[in-house]
N, CA, C and O atoms as a MOPAC input file, in Angstrom:
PM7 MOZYME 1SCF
protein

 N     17.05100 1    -9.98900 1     2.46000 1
 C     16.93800 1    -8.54700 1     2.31700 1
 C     16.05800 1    -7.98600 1     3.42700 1
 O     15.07000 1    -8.63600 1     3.76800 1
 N     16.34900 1    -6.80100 1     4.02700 1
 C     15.70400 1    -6.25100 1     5.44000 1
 C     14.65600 1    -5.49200 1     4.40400 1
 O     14.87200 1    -5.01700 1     3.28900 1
 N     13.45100 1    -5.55400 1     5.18200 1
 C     12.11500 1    -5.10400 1     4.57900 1
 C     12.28000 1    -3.23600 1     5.68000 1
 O     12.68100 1    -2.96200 1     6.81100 1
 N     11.61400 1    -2.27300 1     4.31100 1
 C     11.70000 1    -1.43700 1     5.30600 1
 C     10.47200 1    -0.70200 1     5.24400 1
 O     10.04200 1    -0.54900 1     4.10000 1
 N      9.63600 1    -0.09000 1     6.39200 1
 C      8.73100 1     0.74200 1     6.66000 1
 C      8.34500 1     1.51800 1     5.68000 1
 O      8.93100 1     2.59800 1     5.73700 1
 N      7.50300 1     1.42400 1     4.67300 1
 C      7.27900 1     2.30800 1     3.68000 1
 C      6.10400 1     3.59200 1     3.65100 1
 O      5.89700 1     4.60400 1     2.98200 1
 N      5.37500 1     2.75100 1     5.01700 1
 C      3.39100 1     3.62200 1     4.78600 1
 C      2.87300 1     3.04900 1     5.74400 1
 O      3.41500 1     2.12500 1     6.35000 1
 N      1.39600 1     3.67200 1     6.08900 1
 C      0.45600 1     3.11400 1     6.50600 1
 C     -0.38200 1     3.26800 1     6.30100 1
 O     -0.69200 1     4.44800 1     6.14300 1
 N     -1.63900 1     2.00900 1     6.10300 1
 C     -2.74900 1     1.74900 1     5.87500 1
 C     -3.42800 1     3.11500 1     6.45000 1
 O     -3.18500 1     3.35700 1     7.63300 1
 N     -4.39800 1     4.19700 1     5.61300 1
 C     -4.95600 1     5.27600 1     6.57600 1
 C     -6.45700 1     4.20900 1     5.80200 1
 O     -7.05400 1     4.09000 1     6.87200 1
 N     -7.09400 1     3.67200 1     5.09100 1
 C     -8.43700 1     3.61600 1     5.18700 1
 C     -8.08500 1     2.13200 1     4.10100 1
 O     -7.01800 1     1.67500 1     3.69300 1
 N     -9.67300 1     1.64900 1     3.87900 1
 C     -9.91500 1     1.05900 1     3.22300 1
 C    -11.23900 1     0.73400 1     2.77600 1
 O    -12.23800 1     0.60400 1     3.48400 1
 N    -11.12400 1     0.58200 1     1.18800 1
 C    -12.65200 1     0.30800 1     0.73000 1
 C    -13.21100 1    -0.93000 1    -0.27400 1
 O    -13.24000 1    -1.12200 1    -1.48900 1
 N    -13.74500 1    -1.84200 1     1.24300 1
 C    -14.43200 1    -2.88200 1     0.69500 1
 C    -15.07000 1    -3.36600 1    -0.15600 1
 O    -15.13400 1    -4.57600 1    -0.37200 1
 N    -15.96600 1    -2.00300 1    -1.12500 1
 C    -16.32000 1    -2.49100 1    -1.98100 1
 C    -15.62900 1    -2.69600 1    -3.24300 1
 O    -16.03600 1    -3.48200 1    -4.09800 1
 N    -14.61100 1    -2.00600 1    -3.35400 1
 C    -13.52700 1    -2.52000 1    -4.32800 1
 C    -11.97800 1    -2.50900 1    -4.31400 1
 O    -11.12200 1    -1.90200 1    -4.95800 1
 N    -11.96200 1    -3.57900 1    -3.15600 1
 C    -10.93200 1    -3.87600 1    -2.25100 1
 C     -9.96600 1    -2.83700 1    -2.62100 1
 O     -9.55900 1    -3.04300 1    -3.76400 1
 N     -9.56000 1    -2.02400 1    -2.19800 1
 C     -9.05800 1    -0.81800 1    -2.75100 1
 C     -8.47400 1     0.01800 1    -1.06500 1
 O     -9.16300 1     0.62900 1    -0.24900 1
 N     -6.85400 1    -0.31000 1    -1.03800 1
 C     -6.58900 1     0.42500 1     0.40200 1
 C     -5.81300 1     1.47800 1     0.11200 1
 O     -5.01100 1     1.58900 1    -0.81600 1
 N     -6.13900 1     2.37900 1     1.09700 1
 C     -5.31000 1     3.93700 1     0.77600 1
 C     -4.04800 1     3.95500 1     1.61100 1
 O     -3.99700 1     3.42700 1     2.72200 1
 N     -2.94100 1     4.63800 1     0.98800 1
 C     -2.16100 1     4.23700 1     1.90700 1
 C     -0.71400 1     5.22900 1     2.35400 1
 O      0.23400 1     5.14500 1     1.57300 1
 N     -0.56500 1     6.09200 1     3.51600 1
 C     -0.16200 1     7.18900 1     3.25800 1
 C      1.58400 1     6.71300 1     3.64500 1
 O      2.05500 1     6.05800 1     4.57500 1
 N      2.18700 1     7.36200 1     2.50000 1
 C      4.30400 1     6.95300 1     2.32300 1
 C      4.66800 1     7.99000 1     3.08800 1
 O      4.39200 1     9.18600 1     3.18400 1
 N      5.59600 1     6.94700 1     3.77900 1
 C      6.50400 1     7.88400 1     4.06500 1
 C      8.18200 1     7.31300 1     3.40500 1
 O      9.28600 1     7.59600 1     3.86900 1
 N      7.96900 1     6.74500 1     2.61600 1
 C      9.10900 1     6.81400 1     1.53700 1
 C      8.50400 1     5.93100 1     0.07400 1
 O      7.66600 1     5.03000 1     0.06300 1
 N      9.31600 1     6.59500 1    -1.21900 1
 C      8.53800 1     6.54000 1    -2.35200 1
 C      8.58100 1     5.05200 1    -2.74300 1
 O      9.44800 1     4.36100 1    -2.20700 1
 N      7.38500 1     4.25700 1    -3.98500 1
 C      6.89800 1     3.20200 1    -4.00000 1
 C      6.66000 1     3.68500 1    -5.45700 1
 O      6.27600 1     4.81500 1    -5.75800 1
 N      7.04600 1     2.29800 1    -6.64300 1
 C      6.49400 1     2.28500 1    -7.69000 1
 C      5.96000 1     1.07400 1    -8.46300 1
 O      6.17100 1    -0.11300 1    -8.21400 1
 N      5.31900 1     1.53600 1    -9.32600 1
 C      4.42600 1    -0.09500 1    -9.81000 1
 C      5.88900 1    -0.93300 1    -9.99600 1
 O      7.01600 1    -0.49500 1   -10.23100 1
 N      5.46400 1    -2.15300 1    -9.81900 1
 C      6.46600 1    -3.67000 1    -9.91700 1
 C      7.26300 1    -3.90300 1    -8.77000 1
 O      8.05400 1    -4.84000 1    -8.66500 1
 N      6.98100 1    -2.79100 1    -7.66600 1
 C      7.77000 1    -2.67800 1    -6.58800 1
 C      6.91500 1    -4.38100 1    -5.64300 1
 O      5.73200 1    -4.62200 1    -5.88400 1
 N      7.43000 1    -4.98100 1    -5.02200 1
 C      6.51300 1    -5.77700 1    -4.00300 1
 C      6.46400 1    -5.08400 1    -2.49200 1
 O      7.27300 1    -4.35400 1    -1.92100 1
 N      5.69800 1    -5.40100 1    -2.24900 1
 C      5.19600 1    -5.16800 1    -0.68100 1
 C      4.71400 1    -5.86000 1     0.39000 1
 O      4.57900 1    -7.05700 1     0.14000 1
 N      4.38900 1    -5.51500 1     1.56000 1
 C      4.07300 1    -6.74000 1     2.61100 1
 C      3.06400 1    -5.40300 1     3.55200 1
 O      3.34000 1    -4.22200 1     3.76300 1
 N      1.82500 1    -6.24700 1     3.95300 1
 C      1.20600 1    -5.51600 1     4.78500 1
 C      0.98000 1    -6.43800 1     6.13400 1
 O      0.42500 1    -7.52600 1     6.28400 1
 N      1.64200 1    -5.54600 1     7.05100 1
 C      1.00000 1    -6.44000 1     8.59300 1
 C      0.31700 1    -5.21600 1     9.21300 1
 O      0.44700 1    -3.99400 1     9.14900 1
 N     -0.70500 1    -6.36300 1    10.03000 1
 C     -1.34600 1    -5.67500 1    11.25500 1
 C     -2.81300 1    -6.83500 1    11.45900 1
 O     -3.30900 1    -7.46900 1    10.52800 1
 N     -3.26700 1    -6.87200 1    12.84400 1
 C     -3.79900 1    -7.63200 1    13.46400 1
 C     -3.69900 1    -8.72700 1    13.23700 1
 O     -3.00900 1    -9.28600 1    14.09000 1
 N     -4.21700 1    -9.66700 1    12.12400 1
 C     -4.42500 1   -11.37000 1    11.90000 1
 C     -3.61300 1   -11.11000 1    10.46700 1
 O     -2.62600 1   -11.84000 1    10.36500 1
 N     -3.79800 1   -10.35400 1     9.51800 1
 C     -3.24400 1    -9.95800 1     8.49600 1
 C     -1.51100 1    -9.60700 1     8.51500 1
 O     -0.93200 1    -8.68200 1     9.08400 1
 N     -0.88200 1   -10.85700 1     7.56600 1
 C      0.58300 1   -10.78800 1     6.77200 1
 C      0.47200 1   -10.92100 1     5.75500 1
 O     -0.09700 1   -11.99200 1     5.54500 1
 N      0.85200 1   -10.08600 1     4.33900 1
 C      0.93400 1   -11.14000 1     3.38700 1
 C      1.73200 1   -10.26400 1     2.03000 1
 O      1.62600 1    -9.03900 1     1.96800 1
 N      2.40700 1   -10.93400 1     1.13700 1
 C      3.05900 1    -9.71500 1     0.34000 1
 C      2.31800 1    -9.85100 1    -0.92900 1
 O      1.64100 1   -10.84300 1    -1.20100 1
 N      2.48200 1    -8.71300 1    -1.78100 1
 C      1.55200 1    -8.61400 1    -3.07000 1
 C      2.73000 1    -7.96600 1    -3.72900 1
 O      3.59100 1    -7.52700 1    -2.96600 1
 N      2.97700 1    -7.78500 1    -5.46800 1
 C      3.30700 1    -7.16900 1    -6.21700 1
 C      2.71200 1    -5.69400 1    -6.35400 1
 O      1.64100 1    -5.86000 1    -6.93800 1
 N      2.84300 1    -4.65000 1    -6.16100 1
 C      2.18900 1    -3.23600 1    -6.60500 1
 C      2.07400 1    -3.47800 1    -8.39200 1
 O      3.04700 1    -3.56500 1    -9.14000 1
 N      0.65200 1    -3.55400 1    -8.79600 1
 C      0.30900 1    -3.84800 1   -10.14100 1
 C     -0.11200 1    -2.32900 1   -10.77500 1
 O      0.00100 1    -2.07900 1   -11.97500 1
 N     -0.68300 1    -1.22600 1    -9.63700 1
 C     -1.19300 1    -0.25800 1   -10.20600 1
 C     -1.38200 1     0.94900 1    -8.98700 1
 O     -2.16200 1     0.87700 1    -8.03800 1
 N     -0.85300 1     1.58100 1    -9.16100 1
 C     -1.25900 1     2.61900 1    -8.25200 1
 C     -2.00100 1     4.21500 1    -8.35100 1
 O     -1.64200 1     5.07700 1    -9.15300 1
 N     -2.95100 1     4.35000 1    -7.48200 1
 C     -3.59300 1     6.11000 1    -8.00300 1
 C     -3.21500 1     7.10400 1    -7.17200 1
 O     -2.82000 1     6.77800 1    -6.05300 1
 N     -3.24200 1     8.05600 1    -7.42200 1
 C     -3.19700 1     9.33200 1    -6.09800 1
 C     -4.19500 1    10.46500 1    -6.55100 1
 O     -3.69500 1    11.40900 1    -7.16300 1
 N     -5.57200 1    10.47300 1    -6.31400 1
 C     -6.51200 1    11.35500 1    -6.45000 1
 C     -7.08900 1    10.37900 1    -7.53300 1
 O     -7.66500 1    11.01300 1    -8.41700 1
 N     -7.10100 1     9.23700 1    -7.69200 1
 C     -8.22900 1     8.47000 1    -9.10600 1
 C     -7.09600 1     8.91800 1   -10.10600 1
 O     -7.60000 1     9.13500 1   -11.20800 1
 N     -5.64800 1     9.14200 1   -10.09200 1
 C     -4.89700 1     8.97700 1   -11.75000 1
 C     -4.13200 1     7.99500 1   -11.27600 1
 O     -3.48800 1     7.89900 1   -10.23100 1
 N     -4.30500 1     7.19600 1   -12.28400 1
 C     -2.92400 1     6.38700 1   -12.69300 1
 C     -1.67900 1     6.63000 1   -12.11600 1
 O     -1.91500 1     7.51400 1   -11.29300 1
 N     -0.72200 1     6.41400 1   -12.07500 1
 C      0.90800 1     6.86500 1   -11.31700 1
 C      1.83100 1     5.83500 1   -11.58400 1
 O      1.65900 1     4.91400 1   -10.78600 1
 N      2.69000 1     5.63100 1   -12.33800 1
 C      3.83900 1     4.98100 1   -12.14000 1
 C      4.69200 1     4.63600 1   -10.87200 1
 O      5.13300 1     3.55800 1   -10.47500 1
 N      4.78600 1     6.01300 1   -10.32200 1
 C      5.67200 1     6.18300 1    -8.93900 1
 C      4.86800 1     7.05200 1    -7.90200 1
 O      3.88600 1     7.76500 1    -8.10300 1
 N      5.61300 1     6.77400 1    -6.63600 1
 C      4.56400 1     7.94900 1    -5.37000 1
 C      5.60600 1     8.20900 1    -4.79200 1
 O      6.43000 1     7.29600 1    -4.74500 1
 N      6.01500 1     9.74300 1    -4.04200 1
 C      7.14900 1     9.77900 1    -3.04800 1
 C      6.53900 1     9.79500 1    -1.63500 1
 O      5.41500 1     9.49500 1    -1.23400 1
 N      7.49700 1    10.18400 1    -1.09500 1
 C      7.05500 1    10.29100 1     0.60500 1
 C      5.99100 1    11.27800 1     0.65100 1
 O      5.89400 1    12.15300 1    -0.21000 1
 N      5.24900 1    11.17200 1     1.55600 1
 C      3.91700 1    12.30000 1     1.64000 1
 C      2.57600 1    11.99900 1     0.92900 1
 O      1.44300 1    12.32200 1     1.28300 1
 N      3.03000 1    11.21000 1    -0.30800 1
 C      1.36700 1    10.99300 1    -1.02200 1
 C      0.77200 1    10.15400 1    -0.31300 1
 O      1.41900 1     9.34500 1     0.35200 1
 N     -0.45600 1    10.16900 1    -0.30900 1
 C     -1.26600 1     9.12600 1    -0.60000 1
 C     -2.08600 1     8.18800 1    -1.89200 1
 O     -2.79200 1     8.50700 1    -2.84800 1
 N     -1.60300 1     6.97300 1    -1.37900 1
 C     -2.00600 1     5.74700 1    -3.01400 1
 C     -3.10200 1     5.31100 1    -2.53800 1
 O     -3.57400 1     5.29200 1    -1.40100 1
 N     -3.47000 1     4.94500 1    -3.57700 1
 C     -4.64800 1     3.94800 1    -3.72800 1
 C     -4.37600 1     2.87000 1    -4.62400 1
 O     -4.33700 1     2.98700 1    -5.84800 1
 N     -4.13000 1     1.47400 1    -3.77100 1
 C     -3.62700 1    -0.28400 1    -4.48400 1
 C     -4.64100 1    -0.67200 1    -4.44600 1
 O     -5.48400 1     0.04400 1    -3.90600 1
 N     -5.09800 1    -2.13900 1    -5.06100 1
 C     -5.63300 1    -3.00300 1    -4.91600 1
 C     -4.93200 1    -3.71700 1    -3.91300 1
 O     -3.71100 1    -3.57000 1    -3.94900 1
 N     -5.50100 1    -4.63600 1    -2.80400 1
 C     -5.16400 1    -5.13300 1    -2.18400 1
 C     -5.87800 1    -6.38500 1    -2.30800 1
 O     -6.97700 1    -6.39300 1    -2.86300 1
 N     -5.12400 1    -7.94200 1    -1.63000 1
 C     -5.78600 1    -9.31200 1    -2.12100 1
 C     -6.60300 1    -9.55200 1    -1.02500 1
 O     -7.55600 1   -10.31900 1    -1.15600 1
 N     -6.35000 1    -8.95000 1     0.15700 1
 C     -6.98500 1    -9.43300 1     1.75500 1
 C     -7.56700 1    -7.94700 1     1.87200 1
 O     -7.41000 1    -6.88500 1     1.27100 1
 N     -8.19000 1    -8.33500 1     2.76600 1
 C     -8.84300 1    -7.24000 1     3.84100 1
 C     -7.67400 1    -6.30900 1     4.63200 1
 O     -6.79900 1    -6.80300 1     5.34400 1
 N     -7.84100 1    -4.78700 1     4.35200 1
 C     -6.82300 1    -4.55000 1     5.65000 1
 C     -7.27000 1    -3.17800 1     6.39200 1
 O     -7.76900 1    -2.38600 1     5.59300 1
 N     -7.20200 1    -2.64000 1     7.92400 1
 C     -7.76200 1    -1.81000 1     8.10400 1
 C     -6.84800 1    -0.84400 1     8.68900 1
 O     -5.67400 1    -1.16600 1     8.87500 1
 N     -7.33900 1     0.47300 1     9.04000 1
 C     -6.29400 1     1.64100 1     9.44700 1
 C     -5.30700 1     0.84000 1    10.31000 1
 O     -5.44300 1    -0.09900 1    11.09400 1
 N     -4.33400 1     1.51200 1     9.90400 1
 C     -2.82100 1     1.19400 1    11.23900 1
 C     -2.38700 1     0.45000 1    10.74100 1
 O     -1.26400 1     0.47800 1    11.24500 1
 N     -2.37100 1    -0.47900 1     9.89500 1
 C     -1.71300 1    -1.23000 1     9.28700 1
 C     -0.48800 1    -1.31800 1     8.27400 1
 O     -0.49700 1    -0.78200 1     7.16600 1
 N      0.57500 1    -2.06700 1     8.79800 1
 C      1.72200 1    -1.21300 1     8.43600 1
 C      2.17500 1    -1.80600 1     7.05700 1
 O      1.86700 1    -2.96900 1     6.79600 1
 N      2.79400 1    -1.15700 1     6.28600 1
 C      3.12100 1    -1.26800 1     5.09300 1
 C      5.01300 1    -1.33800 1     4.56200 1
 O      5.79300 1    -0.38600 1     4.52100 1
 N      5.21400 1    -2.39800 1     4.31500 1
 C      6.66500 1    -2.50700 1     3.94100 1
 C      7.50700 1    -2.78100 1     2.44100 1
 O      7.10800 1    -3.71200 1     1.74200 1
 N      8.24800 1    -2.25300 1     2.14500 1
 C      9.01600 1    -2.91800 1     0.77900 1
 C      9.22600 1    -4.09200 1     1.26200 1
 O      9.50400 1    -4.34200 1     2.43500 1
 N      9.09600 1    -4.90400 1     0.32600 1
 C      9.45400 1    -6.19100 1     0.57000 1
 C     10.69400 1    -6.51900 1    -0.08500 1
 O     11.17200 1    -7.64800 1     0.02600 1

């Protein structure tokens, strides 16, 4: 299956591994994903997503989420359906 361009990494916060991440096409919990950029590949399940600190089932193009993420990841970092 071709993985396609979903977002990008705009920030991230270390203290509770927590990356923000702005769509440009929509993403919902159980969806999987893959984040590359610099030393960082790796795919995760979407378990939970926020947009402003709520809860969200789904996000369309334009929001910005907030995932848990398992690695470290920093701006520019690109974000794919997996």
């Amino acid at each position: 299956m071709e993985e396609t361009q979903i977002g990008t990494v705009s920030n991230y916060f270390d203290h509770v591994k927590v990356a923000a991440i702005k769509l440009d096409k929509g993403l919902k919990v159980g969806d999987k994903i893959r984040v590359v950029g610099g030393e960082s590949d790796f795919e995760q399940s979407v378990d939970s997503m926020q947009i402003q600190r709520e809860s969200v089932e789904r996000a369309k193009a334009g929001d910005e989420i907030g995932i848990v993420v398992k690695e470290r990841v920093r701006k520019g970092y690109k974000v794919y359906k997996a």
